[in-house]
Backbone bond lengths (Angstrom), bond angles and torsions (degrees), N, CA, C in turn:
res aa  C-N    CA-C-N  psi(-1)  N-CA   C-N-CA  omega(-1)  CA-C   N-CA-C  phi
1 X - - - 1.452 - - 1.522 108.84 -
2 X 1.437 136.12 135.23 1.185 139.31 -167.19 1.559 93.44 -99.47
3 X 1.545 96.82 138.58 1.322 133.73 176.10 1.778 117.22 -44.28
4 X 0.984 134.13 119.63 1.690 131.16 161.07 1.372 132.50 -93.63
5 X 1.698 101.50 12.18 1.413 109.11 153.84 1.486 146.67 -87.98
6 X 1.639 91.26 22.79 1.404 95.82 -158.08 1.172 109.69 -102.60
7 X 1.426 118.04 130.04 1.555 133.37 -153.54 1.399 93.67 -66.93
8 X 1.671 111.34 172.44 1.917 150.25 164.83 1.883 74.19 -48.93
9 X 1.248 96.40 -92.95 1.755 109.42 -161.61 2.045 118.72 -43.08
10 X 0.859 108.13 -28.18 1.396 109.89 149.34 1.321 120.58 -42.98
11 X 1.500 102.68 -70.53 1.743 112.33 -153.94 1.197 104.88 -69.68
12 X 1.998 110.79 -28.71 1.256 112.94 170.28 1.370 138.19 -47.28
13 X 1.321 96.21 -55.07 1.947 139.08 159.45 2.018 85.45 -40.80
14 X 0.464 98.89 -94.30 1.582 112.48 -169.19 1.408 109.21 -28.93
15 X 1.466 131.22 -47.66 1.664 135.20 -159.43 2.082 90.89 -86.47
16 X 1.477 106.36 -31.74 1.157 100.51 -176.82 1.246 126.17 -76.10
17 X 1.648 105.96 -34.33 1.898 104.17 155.49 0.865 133.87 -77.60
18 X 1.308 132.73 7.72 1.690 163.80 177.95 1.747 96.61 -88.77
19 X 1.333 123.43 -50.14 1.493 121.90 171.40 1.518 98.26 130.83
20 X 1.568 113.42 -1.83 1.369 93.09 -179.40 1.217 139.56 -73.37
21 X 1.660 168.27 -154.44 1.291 147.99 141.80 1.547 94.93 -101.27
22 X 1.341 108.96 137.45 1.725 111.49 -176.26 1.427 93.32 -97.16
23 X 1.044 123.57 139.90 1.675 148.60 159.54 1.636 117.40 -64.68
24 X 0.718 130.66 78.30 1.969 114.63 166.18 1.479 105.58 -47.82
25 X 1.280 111.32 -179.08 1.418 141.03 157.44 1.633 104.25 37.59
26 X 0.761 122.98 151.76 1.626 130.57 169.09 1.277 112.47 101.80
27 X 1.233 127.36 -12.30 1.654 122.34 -166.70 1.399 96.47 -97.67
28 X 0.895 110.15 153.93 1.784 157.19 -166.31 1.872 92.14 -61.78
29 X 1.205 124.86 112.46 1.982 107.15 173.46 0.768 127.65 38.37
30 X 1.320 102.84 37.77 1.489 115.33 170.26 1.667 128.41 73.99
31 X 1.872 88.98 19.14 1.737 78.98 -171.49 1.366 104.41 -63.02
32 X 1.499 101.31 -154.90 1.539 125.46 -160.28 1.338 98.98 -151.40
33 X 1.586 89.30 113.95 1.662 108.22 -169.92 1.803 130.24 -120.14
34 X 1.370 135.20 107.78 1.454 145.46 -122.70 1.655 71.59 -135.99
35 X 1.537 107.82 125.51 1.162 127.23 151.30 2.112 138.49 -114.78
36 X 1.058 111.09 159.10 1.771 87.16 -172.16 1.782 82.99 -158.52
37 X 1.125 124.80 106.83 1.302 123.32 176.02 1.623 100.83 43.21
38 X 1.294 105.75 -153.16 1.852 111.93 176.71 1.467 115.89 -47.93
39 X 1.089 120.73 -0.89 1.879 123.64 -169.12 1.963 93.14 -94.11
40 X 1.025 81.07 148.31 1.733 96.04 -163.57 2.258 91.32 -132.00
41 X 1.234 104.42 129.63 1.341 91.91 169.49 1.752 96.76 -140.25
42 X 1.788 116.88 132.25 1.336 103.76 -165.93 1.854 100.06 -133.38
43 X 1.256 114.92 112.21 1.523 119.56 -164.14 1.890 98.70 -93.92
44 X 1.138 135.91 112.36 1.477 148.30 -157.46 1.645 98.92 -107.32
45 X 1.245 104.85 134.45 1.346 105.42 172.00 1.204 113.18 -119.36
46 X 1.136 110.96 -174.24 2.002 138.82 -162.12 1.508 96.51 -146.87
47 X 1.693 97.05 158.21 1.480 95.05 174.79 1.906 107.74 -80.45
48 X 0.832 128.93 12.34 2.034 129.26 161.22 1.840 94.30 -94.86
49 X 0.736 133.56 -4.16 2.084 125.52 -172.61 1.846 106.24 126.22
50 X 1.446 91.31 -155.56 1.177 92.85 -173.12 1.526 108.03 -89.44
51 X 1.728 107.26 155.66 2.060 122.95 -166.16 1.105 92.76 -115.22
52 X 1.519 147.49 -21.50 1.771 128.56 -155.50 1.694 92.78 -172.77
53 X 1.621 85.47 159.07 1.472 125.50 170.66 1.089 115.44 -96.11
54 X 1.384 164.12 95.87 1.766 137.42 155.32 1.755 89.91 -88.73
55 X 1.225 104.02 146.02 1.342 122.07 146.60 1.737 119.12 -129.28
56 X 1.378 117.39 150.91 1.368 112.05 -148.65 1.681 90.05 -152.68
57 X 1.440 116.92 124.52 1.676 122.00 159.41 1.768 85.74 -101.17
58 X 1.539 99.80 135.73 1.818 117.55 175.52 1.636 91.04 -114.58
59 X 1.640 141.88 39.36 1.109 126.11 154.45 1.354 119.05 -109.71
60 X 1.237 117.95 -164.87 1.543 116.12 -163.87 1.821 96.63 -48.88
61 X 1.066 91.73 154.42 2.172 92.25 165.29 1.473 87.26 89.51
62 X 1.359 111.37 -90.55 1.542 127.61 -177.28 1.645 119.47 89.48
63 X 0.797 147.29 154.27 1.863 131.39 -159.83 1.661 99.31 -177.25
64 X 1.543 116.73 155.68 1.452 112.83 -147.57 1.718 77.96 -160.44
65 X 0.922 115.80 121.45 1.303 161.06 157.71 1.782 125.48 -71.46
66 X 1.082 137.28 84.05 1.517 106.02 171.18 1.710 109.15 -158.99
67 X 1.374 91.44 152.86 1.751 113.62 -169.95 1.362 142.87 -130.35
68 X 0.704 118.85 130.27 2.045 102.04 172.89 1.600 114.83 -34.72
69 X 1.129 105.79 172.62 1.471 105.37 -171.82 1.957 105.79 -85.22
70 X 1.219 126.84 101.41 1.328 130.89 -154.89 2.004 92.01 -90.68
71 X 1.244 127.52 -3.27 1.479 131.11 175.64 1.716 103.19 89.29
72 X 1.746 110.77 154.38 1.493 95.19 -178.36 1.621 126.22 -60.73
73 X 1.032 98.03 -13.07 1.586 99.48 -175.90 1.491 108.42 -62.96
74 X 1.319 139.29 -8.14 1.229 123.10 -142.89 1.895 79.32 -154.79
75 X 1.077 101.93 39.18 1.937 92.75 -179.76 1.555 85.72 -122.11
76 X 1.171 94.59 147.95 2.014 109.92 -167.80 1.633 100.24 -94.38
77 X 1.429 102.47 168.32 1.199 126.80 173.01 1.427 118.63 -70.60
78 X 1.299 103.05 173.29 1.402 100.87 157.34 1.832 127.02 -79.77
79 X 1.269 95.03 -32.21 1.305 108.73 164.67 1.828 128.22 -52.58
80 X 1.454 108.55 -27.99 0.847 105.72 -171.08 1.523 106.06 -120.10
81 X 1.249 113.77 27.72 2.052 124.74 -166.65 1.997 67.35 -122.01
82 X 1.098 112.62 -78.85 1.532 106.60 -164.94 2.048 110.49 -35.76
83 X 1.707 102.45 -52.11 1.805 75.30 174.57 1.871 122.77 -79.83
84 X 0.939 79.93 -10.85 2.057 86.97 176.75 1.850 96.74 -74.59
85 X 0.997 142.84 -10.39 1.519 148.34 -150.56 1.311 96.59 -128.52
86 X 1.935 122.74 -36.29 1.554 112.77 -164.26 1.537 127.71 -48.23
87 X 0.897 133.31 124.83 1.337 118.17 157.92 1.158 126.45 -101.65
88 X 1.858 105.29 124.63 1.756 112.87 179.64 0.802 125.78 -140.22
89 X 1.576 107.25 125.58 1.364 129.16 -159.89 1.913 119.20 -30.90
């Protein structure tokens, strides 16, 4: 079972060696927000750590992703949000 103590600065630490670009300021309660071109990744917290995943493509089509909090070990790339997101014809 993955941990719910795991800090903002962790997950941060984590989306950034993953390849994502982390976002400051603007997110919603403080989530924690990992961007990669149109790929959107948004980690939501609770007062025990973080509760959920959304992941989000904002281009044509567009596709939405989302989960319980699975712990950083188990939060995806960008590489792998873009083929879970692809759309083909």
């Amino acid at each position: 079972m993955a941990s719910r103590g795991e800090s903002r600065a962790e997950v941060r630490g984590e989306l950034a060696r993953l390849g994502w670009e982390v976002r400051e300021g603007g997110a919603p309660s403080g989530a924690v927000i990992g961007a990669h071109g149109k790929y959107y990744l948004m980690v939501s917290f609770g007062d025990d750590g973080p509760t959920s995943v959304i992941i989000s493509y904002v281009g044509r089509g567009g596709g939405l992703l989302s989960r319980g909090w699975p712990g950083v070990e188990r939060l995806p790339s960008p590489r792998n949000v873009v083929k879970a997101l692809s759309h083909r014809p």
